[in-house]
LOKOL-690604 format. One record per atom (N, C-alpha, C): residue number from 1; residue in three letters; chain; atom name; x, y, z. Coordinates in steps of 0.05 Angstrom, whole numbers, plus 5000, padded with zeros to 4 digits. Layout:
SITE;n;res;chain;atom;xx;yy;zz
SITE;NUM;ALA;A;CA;X;Y;Z
...
***
This chain:
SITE;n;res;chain;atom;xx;yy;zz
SITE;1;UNK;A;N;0723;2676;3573
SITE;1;UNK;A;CA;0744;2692;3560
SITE;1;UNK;A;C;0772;2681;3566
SITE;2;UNK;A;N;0777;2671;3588
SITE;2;UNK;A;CA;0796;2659;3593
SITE;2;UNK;A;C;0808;2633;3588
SITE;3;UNK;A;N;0793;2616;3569
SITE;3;UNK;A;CA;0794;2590;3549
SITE;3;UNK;A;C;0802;2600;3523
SITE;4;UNK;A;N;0798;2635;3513
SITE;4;UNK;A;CA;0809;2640;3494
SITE;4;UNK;A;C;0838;2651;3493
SITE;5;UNK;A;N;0845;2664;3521
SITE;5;UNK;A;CA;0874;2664;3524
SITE;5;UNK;A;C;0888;2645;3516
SITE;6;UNK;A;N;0879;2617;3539
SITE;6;UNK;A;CA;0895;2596;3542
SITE;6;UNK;A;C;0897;2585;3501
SITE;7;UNK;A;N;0878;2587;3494
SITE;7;UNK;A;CA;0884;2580;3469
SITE;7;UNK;A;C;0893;2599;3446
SITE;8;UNK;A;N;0905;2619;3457
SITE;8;UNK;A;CA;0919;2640;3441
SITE;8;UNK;A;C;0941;2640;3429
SITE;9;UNK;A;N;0941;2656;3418
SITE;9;UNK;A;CA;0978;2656;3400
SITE;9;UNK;A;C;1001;2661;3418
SITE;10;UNK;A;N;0996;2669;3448
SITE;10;UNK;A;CA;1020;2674;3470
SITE;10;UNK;A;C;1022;2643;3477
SITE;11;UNK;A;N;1002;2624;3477
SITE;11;UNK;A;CA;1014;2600;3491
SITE;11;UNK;A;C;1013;2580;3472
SITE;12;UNK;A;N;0988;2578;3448
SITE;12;UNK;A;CA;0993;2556;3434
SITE;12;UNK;A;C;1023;2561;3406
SITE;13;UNK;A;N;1033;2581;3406
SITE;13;UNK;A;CA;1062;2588;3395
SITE;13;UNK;A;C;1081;2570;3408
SITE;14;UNK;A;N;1081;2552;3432
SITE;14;UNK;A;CA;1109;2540;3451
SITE;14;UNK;A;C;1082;2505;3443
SITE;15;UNK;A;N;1072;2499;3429
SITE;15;UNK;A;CA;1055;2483;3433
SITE;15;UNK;A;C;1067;2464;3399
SITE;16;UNK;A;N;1071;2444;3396
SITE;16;UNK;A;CA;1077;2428;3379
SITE;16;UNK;A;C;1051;2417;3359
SITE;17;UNK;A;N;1032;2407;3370
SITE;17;UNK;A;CA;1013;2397;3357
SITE;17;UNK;A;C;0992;2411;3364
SITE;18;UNK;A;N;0995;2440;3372
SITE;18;UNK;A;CA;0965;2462;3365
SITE;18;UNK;A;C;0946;2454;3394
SITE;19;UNK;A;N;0926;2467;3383
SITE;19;UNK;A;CA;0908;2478;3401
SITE;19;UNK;A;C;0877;2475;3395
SITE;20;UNK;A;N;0858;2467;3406
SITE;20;UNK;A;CA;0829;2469;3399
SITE;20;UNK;A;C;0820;2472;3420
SITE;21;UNK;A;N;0802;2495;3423
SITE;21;UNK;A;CA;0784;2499;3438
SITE;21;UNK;A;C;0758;2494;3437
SITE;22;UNK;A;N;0747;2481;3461
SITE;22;UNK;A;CA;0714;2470;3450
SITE;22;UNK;A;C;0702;2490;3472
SITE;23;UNK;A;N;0685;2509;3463
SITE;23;UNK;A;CA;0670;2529;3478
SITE;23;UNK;A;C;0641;2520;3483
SITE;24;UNK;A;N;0640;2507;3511
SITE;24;UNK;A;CA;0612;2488;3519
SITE;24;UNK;A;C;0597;2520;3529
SITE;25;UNK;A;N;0574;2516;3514
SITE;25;UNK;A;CA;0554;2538;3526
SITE;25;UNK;A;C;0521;2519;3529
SITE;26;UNK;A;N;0511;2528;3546
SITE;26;UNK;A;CA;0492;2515;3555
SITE;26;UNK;A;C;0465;2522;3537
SITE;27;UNK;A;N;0469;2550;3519
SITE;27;UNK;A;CA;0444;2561;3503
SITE;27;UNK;A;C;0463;2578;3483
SITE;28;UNK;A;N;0446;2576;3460
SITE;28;UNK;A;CA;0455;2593;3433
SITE;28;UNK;A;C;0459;2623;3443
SITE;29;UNK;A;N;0477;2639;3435
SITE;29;UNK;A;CA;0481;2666;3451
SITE;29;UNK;A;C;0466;2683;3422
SITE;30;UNK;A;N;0462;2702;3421
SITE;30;UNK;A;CA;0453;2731;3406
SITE;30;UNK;A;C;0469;2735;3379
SITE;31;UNK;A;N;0470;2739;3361
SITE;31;UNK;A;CA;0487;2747;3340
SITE;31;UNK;A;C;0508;2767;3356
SITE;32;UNK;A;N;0499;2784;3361
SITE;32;UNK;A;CA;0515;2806;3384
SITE;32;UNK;A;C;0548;2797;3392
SITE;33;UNK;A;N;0535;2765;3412
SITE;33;UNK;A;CA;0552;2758;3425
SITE;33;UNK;A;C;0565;2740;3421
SITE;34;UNK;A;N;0559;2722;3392
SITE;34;UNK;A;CA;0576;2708;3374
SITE;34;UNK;A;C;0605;2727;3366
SITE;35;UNK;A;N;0586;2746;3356
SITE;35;UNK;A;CA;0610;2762;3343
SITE;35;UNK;A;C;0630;2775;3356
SITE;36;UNK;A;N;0621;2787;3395
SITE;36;UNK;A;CA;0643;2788;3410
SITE;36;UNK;A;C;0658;2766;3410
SITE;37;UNK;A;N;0652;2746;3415
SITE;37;UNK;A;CA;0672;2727;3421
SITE;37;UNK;A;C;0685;2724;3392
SITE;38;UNK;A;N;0685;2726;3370
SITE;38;UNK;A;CA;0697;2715;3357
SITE;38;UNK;A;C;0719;2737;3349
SITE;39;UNK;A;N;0705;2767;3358
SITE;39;UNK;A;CA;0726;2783;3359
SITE;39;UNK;A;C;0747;2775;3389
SITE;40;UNK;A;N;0747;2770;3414
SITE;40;UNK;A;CA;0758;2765;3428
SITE;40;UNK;A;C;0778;2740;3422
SITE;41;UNK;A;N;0771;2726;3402
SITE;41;UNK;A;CA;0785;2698;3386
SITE;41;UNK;A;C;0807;2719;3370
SITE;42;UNK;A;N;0797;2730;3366
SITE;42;UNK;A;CA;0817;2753;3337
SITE;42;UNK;A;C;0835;2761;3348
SITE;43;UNK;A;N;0831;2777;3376
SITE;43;UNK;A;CA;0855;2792;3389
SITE;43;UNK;A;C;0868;2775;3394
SITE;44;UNK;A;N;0861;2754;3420
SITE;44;UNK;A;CA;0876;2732;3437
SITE;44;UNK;A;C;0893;2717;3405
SITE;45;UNK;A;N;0888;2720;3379
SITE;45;UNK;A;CA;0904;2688;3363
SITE;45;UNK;A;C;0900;2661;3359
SITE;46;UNK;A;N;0858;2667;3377
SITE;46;UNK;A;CA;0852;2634;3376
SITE;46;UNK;A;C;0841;2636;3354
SITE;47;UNK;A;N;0863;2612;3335
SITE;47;UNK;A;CA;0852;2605;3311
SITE;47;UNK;A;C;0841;2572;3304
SITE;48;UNK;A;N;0831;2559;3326
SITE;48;UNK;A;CA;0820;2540;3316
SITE;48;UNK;A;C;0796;2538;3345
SITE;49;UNK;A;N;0775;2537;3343
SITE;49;UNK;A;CA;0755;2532;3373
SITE;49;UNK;A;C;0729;2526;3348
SITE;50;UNK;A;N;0713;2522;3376
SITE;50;UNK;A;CA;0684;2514;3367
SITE;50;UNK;A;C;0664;2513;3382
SITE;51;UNK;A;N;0639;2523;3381
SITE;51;UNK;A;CA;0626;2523;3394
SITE;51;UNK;A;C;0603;2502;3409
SITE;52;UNK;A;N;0605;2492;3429
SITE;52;UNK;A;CA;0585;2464;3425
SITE;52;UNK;A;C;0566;2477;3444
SITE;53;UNK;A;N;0538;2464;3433
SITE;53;UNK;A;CA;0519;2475;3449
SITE;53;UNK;A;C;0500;2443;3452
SITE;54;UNK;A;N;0490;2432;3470
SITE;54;UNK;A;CA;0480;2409;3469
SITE;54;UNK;A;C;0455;2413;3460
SITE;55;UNK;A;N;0439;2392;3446
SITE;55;UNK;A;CA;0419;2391;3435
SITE;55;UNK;A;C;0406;2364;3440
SITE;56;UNK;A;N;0386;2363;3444
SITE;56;UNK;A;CA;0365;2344;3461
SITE;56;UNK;A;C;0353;2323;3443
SITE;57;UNK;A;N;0347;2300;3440
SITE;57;UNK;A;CA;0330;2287;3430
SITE;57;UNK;A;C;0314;2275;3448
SITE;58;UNK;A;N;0287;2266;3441
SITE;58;UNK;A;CA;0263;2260;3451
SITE;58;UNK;A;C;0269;2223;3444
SITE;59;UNK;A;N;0270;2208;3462
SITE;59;UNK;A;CA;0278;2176;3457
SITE;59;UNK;A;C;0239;2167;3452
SITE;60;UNK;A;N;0218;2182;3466
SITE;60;UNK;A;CA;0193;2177;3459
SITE;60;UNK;A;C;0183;2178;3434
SITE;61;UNK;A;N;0188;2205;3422
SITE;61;UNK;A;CA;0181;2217;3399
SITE;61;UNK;A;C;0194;2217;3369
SITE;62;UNK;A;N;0219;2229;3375
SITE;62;UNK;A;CA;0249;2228;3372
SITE;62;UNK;A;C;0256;2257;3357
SITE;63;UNK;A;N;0234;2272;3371
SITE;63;UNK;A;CA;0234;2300;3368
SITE;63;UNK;A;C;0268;2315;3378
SITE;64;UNK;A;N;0272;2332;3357
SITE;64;UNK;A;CA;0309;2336;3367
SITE;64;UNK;A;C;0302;2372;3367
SITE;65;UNK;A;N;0313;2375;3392
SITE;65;UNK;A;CA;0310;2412;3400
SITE;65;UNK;A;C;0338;2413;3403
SITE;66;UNK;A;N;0333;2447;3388
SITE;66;UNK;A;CA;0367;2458;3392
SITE;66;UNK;A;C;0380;2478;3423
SITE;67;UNK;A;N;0364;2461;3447
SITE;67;UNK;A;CA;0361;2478;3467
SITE;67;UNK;A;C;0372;2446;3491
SITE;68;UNK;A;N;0386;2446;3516
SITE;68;UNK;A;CA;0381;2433;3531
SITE;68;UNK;A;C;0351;2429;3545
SITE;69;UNK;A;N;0350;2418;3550
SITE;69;UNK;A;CA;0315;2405;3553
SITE;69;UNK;A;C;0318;2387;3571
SITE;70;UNK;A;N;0291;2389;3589
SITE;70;UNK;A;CA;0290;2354;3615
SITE;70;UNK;A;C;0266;2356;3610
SITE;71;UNK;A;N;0248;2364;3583
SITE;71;UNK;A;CA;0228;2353;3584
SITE;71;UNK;A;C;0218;2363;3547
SITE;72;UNK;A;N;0207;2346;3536
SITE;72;UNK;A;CA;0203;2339;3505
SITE;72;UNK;A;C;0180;2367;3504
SITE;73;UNK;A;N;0185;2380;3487
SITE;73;UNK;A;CA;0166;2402;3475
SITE;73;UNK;A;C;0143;2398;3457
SITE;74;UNK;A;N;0145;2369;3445
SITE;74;UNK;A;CA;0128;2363;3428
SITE;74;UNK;A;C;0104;2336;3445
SITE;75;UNK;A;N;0116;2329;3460
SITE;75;UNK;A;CA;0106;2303;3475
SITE;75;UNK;A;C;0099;2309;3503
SITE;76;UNK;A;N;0123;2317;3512
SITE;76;UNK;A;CA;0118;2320;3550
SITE;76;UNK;A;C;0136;2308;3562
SITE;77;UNK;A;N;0149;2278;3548
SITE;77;UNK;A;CA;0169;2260;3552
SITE;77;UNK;A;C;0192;2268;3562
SITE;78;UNK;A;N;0203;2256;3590
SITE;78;UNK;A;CA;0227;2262;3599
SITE;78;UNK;A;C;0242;2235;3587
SITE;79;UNK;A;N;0239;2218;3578
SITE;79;UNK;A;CA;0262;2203;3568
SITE;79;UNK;A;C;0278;2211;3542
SITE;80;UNK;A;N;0297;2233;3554
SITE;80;UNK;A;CA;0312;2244;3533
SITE;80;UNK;A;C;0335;2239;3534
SITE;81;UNK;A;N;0346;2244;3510
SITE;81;UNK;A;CA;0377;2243;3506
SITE;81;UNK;A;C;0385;2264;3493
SITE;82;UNK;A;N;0421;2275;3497
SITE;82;UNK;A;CA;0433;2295;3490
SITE;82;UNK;A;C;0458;2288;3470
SITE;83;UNK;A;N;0452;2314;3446
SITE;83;UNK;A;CA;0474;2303;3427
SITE;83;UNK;A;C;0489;2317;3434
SITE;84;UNK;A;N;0521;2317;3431
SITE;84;UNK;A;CA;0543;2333;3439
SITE;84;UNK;A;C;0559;2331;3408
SITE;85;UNK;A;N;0579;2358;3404
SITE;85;UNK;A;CA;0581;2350;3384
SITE;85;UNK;A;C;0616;2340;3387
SITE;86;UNK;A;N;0626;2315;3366
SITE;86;UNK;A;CA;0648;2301;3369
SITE;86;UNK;A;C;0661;2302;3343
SITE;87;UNK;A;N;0690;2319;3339
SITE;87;UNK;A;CA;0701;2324;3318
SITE;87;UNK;A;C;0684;2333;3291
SITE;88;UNK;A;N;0660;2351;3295
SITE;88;UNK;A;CA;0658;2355;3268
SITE;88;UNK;A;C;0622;2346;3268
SITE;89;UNK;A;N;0617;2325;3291
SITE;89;UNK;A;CA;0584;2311;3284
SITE;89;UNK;A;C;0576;2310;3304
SITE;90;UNK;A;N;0547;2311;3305
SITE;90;UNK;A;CA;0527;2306;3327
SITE;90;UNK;A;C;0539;2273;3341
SITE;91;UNK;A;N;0547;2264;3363
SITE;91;UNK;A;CA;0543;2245;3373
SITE;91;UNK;A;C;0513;2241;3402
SITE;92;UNK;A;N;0504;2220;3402
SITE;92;UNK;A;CA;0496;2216;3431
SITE;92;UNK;A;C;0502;2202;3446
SITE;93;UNK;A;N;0501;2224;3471
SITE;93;UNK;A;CA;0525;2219;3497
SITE;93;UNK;A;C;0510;2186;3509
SITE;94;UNK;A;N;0485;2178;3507
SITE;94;UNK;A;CA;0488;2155;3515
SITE;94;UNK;A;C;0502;2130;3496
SITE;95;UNK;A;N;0504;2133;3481
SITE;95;UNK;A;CA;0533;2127;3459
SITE;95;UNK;A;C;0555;2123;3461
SITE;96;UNK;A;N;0561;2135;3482
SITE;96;UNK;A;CA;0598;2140;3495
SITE;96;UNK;A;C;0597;2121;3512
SITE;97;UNK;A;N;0623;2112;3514
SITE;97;UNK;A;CA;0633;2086;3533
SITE;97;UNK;A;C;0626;2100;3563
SITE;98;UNK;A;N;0617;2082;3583
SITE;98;UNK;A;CA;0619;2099;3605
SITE;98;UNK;A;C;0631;2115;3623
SITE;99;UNK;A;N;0665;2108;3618
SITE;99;UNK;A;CA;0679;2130;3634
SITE;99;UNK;A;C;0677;2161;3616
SITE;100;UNK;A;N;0669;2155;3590
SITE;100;UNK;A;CA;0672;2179;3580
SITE;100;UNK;A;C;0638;2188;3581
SITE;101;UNK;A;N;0616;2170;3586
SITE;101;UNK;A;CA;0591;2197;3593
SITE;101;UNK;A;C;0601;2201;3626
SITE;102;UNK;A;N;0619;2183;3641
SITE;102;UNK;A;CA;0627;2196;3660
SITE;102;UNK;A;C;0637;2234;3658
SITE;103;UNK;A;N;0654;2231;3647
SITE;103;UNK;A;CA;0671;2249;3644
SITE;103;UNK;A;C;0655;2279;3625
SITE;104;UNK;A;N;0632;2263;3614
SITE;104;UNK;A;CA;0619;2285;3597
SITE;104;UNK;A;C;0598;2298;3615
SITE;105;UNK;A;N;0586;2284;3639
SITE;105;UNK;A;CA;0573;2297;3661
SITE;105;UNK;A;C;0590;2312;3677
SITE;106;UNK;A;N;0612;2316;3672
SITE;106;UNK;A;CA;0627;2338;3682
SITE;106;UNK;A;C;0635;2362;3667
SITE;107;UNK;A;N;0626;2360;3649
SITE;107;UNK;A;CA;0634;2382;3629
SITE;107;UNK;A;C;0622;2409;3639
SITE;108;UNK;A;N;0632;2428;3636
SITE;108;UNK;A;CA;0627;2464;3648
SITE;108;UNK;A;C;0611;2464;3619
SITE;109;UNK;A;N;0594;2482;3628
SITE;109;UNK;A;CA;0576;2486;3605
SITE;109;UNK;A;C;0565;2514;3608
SITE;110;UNK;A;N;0575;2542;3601
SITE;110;UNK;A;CA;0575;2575;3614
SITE;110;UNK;A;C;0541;2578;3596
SITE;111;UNK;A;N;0528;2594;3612
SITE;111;UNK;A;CA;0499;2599;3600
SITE;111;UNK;A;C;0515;2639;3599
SITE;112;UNK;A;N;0492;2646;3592
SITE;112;UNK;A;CA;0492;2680;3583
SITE;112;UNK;A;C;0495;2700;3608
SITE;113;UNK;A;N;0495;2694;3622
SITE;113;UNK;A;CA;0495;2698;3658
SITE;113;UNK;A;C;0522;2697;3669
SITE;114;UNK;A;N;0532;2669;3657
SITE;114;UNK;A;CA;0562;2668;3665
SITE;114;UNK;A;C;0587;2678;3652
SITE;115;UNK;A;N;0570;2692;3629
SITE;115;UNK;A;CA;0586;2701;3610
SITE;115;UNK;A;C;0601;2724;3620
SITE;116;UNK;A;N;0581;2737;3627
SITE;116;UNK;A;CA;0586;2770;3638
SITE;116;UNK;A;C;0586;2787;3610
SITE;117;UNK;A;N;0591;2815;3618
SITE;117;UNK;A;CA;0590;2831;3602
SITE;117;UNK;A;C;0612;2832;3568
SITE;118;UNK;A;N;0624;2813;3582
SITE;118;UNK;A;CA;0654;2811;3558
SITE;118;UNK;A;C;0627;2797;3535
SITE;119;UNK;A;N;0609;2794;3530
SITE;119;UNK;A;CA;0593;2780;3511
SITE;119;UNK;A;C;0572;2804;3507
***
């Protein structure tokens, strides 16, 4: 909730070139809790965010799940890879130069638990 402040109409108003928020969640949330948040986007003024949720490909199979995964649902295969999404498209993070899959193993990623009740 507090990534939608920061990207609200109280702070991104003193901001020259705007605001995007990328909302890393670790699993697809509920219709329910889409729609809180997007009412919580409404109050706060965040008018540009997005939701990224990582999605798995199977490098054995090349089976693609819309869920984080360490192990292939169709195969068994742990040699997986994760798409993230980059401006608009699926990229894969073993794809990225390495300071930046550096930097993308640091990414916060809130599951439904961390959410709390504001969802």
């Amino acid at each position: 909730m507090e990534k939608f402040k920061l990207h609200g109409r109280k702070y991104v108003e003193h901001l020259t070139g705007g605001s995007a928020l990328h909302c890393n969640l670790e699993e697809h949330l509920s219709q329910a809790q889409y729609r809180n948040l997007l009412r919580v986007a409404a109050q706060e003024g965040t008018n540009y965010f997005t939701f990224n949720i990582p999605n798995t490909v199977c490098n054995t199979c090349g089976h693609i799940d819309k869920r984080y995964l360490k192990e292939c649902p169709e195969c068994g295969s742990t040699d997986l890879d994760y798409l993230t999404r980059i401006i608009g498209y699926l990229k894969r993070i073993s794809n990225f130069s390495e300071p930046r899959q550096r930097e993308a193993a640091r990414r916060y990623y809130a599951n439904q638990s961390k959410l709390g009740t504001a969802c």
